[in-house]
C-alpha positions in Angstrom: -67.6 56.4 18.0 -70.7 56.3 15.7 -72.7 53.3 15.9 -73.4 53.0 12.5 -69.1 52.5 11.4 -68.9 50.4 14.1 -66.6 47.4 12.5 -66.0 44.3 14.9 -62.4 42.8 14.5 -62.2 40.4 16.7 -63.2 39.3 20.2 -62.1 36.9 22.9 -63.9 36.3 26.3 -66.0 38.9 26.3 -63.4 41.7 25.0 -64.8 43.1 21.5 -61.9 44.9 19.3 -64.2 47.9 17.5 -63.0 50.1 14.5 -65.0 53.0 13.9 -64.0 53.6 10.4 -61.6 56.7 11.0 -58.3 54.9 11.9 -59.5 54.5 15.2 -59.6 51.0 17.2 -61.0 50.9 20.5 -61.2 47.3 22.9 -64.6 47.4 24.5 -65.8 45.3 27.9 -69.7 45.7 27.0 -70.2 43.9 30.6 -68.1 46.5 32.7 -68.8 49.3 29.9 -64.9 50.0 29.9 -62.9 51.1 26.7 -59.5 51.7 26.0 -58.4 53.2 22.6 -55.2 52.0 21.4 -52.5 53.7 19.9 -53.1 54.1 16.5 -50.4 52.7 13.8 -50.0 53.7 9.7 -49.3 50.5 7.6 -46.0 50.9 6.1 -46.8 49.8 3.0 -48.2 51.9 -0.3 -51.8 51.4 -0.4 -51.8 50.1 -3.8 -49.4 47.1 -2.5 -52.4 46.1 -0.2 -53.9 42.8 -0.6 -56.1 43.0 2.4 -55.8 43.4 6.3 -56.9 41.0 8.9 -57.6 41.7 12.7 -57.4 39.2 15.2 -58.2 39.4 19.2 -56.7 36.8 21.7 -55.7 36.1 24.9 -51.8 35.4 25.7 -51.9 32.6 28.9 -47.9 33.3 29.3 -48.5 36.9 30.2 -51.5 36.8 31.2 -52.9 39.6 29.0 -54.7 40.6 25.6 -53.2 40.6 22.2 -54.7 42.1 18.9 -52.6 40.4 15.6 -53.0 42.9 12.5 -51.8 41.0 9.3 -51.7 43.6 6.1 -51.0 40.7 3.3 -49.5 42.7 -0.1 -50.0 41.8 -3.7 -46.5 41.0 -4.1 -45.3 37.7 -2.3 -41.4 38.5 -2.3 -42.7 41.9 -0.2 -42.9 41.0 3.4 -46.1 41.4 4.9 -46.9 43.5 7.8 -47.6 41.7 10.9 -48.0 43.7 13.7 -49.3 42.8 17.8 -50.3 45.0 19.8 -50.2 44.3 23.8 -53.0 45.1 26.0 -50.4 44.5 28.9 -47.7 47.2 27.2 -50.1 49.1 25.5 -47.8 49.1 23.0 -47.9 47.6 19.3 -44.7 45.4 17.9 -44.1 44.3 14.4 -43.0 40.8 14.0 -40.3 41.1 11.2 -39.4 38.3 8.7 -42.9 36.9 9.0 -42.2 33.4 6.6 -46.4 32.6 5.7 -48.7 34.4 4.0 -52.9 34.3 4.8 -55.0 31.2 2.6 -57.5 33.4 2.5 -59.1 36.7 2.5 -61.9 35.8 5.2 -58.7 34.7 7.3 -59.9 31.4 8.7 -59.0 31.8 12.9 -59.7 29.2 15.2 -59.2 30.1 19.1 -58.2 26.9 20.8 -56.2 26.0 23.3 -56.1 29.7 24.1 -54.0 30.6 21.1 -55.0 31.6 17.6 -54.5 29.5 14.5 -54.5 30.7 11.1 -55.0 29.2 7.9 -51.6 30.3 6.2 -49.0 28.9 3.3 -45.3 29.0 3.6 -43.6 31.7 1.3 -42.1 30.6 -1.3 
């Protein structure tokens, strides 16, 4: 990865979620120096329908492991948006289908608390 198209998406306890600006995204430990790339994913959507794309990192207490949410919000509302999580655990991504909200805003305002992520999001209409 170069250091200069280094792009944080999100980070949780210590783990950073890196892209490095050719559809790569790696989760970094900068204490232990460990990486692991993950598996990389096309959106299914035309570019053109993009809005904008949101990365978040967090921790799952159930399992016991490390999630990274991906949200790809699209111009038109009746579309439904991309949300996809990928699993540290399974090293595996899964799209969550049917998704009924749609992002407030472009910054995507995430709180981490109570170890789970909370988005500012409106109901689809």
């Amino acid at each position: 990865m170069k250091d200069s198209a280094l792009k944080m998406l999100g980070y949780c306890n210590g783990l950073l979620a890196l892209y490095n600006g050719k559809k790569e995204i790696s989760l970094l430990n900068p204490l232990t120096r460990k990486s692991q790339m993950l598996p990389v994913i096309e959106i299914e959507s035309p570019p053109y329908l993009v809005l904008f794309i949101v990365y978040r990192l967090g921790h799952d207490p159930i399992f016991d492991g490390y999630k990274l949410v991906r949200m790809v919000q699209l111009y038109v509302k009746d579309d439904d948006d991309e949300v996809k999580v990928y699993s540290l655990r399974t090293d595996s991504w899964r799209r969550i289908k049917n998704f009924p909200f749609c992002l407030m805003y472009k910054r995507a305002y995430v709180v981490l608390a109570n170890n789970a992520l909370h988005w500012v999001v409106s109901k689809k209409s």
